[in-house]
C-alpha positions as CSV (number, residue, x, y, z in Angstrom):
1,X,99.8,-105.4,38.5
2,X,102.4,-106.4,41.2
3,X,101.8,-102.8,42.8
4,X,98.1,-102.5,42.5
5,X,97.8,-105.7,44.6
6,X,99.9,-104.7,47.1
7,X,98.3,-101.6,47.7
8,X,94.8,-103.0,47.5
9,X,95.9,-105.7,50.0
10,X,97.4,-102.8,52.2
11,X,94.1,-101.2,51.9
12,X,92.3,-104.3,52.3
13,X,94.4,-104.3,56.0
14,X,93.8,-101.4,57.5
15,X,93.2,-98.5,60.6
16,X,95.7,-96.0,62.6
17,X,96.4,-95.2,66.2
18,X,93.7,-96.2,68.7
19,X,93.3,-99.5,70.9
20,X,91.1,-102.6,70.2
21,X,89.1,-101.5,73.6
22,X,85.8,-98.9,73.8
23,X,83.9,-97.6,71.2
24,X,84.8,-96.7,67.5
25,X,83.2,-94.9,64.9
26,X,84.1,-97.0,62.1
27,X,82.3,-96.4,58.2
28,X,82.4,-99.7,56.0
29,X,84.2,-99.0,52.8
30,X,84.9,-102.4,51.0
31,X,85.3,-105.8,51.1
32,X,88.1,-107.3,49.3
33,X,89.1,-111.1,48.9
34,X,92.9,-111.9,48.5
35,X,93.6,-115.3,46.5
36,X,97.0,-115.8,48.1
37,X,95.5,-115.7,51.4
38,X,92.6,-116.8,50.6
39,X,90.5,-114.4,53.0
40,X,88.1,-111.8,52.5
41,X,88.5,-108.5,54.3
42,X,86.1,-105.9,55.4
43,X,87.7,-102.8,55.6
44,X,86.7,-99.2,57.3
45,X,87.1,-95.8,57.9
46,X,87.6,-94.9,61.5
47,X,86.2,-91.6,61.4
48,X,87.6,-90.8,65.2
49,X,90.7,-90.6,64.2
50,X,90.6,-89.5,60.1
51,X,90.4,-85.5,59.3
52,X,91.0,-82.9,56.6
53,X,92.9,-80.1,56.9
54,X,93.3,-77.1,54.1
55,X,95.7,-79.2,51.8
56,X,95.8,-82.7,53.0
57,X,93.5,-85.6,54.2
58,X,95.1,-87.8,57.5
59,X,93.2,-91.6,57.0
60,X,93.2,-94.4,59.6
61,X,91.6,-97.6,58.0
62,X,90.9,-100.6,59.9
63,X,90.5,-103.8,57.9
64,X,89.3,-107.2,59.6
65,X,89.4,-110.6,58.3
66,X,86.7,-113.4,59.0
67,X,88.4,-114.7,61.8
68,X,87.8,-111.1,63.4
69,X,91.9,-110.9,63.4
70,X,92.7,-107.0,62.8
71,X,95.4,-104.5,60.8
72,X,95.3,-101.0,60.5
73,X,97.0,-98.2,57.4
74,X,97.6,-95.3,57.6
75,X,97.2,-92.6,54.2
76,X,98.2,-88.8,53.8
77,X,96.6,-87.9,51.0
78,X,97.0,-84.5,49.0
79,X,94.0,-82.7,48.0
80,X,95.6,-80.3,45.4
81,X,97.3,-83.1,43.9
82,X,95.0,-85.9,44.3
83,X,97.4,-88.3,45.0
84,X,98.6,-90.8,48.0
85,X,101.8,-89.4,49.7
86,X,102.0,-91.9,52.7
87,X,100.9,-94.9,54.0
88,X,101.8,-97.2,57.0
89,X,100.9,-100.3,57.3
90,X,100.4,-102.0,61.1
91,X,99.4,-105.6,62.2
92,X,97.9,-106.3,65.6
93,X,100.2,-108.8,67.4
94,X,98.9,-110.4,69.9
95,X,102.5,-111.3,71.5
96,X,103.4,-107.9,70.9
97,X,100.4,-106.4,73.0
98,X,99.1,-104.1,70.3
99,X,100.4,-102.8,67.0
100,X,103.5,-102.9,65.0
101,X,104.5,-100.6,61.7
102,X,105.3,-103.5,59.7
103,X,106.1,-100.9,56.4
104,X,106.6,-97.3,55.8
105,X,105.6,-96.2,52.1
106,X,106.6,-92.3,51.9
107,X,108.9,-92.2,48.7
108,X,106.4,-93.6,46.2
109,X,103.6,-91.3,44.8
110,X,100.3,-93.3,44.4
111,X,98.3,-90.7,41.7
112,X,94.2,-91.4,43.2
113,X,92.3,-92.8,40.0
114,X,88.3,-92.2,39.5
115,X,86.3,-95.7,41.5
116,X,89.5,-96.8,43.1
117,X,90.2,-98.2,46.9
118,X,91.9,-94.7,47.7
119,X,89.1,-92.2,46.4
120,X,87.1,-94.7,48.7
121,X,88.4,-93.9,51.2
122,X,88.6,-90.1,50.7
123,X,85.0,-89.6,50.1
124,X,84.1,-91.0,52.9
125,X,86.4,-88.6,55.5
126,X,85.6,-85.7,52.9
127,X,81.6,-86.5,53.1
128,X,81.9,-87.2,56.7
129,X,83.6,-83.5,56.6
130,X,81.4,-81.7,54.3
131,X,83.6,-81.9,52.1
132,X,82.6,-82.8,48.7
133,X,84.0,-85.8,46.5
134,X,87.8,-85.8,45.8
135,X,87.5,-86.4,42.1
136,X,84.3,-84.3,41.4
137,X,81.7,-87.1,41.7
138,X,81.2,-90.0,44.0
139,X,79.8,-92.2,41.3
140,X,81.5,-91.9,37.6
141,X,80.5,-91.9,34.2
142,X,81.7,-94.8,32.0
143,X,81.4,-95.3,28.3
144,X,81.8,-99.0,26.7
145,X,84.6,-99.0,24.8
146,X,86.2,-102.1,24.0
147,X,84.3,-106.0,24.6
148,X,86.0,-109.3,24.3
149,X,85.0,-112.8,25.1
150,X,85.1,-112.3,29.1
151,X,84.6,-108.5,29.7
152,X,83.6,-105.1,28.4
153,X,86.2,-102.3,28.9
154,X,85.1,-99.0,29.9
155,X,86.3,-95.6,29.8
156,X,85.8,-92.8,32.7
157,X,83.9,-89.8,31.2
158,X,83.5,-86.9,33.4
159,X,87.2,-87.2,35.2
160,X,90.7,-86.7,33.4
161,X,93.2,-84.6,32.7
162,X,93.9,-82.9,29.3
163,X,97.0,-80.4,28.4
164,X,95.6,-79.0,25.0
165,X,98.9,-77.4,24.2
166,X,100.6,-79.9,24.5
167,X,97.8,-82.5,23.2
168,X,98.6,-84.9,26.3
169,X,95.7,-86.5,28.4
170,X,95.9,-89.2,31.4
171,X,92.2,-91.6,30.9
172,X,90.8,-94.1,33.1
173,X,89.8,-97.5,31.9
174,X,88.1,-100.3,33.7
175,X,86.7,-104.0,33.4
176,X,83.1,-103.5,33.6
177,X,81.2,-100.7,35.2
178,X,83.3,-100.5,38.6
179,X,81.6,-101.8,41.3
180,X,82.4,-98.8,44.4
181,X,81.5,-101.2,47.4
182,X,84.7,-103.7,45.6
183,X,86.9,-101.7,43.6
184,X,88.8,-103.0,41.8
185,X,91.9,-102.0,39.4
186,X,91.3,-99.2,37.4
187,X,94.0,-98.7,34.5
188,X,95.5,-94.3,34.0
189,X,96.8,-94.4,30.7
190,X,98.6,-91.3,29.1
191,X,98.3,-90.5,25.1
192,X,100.4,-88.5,23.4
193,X,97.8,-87.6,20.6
194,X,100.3,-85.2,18.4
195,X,102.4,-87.9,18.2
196,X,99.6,-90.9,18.5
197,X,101.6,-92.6,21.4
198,X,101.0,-94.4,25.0
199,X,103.8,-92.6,26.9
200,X,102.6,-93.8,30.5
201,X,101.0,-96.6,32.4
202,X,99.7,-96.1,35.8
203,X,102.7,-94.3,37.3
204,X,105.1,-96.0,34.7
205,X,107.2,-94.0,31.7
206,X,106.7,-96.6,29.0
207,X,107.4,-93.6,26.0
208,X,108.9,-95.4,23.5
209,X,108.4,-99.1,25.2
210,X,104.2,-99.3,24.6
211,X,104.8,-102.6,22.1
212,X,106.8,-104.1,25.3
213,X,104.2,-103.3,28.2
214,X,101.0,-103.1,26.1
215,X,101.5,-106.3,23.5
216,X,99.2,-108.7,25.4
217,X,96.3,-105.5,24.5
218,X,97.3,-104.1,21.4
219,X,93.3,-104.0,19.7
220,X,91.9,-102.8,23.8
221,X,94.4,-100.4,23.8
222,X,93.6,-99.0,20.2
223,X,89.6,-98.0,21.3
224,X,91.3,-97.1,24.5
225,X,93.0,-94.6,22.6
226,X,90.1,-93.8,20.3
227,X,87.6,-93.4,23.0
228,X,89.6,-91.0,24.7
229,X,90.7,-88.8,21.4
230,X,86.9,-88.7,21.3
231,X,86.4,-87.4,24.2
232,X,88.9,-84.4,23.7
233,X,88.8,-84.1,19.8
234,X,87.1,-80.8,19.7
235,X,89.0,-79.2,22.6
236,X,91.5,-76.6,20.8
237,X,94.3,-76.5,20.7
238,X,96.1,-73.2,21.2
């Protein structure tokens, strides 16, 4: 997904406020290789300049490629609602004699999913911290629930959400048991299970539209659905 990739790639290109010069105390948290670049990235937490207040976590990344060239990102992320509020995204240019915001993300909402690149990076400032994990567990529980000829599909056990009243649950999905020193895309869909509807996509409304979005994964997205009722089946209702 067009977003995913550019958030990865933003996370993959990372680090805040502080010079190249002196010291850091930097924390790997991923690699990540970009096909369009064609460059692998080793990104990390600076953990000088990261910290966690009551409500919020305040992350500086610093992502390097292999020619040593470096970028930096900057993520407010809100505990209560476990979700991405800012980032900022600098490049070092050398012409330029340090940094420079190249974009300001504030108006989109990035919802944090279970063994993605930003509960990464919140583990590590929350561990760091003593804190502990931002979605309950550092390392999650997957199920199989779907194969076909290239992958099996896999659904997040111990972390989602589930309105019983209104029988309405957001599920994580993944290609393969997620790998947390690469993460990779990791699919929220939302089910409607009184009315036996997807109504959302990542951060997408697509009530009404699921044939349209989902057509390419109409069989995955049936024992997506199925592994999930499962999982909340015997929940009640009222």
């Amino acid at each position: 997904m067009k977003i995913w990739k550019t958030l990865l790639l933003a996370g993959a290109l990372a680090i805040g406020s502080f010079t190249m010069t002196g010291a850091e105390n930097l924390v790997k948290a991923y690699n990540f290789y970009d096909m369009e670049w064609d460059k692998t990235f080793t990104t990390y937490v600076n953990l000088d300049t990261s910290w966690v207040d009551k409500n919020k976590i305040f992350i500086w990344t610093k992502a390097i490629d292999i020619n040593g060239n470096p970028a930096k990102t900057y993520y407010c992320i809100s505990l209560p609602k476990k979700r991405v509020d800012t980032i900022i995204y600098y490049c070092y240019v050398p012409d330029y004699n340090g940094y420079r915001e190249t974009n300001h993300d504030d108006f989109v909402k990035h919802d944090i999913h279970p063994a993605s690149v930003f509960e990464r990076l919140a583990n590590i400032v929350l561990k760091a911290n003593g804190k502990p994990p931002l979605l309950g567990k550092e390392v999650h529980d997957w199920q199989w629930t779907y194969s076909d000829e290239k992958y099996n599909y896999m659904i997040c056990t111990d972390y989602y959400q589930y309105n019983p009243k209104k029988q309405i649950g957001t599920f994580y999905f993944s290609k393969e048991v997620p790998n947390p020193d690469n993460p990779d895309y990791v699919m929220a869909l939302t089910f409607d299970f009184k009315n036996k509807q997807v109504i959302r996509l990542d951060d997408l409304d697509i009530k009404g539209k699921s044939d349209i979005y989902l057509r390419n994964m109409k069989d995955r997205v049936e024992s997506y659905y199925n592994s999930a009722y499962a999982l909340i089946k015997d929940i009640k209702t009222k």
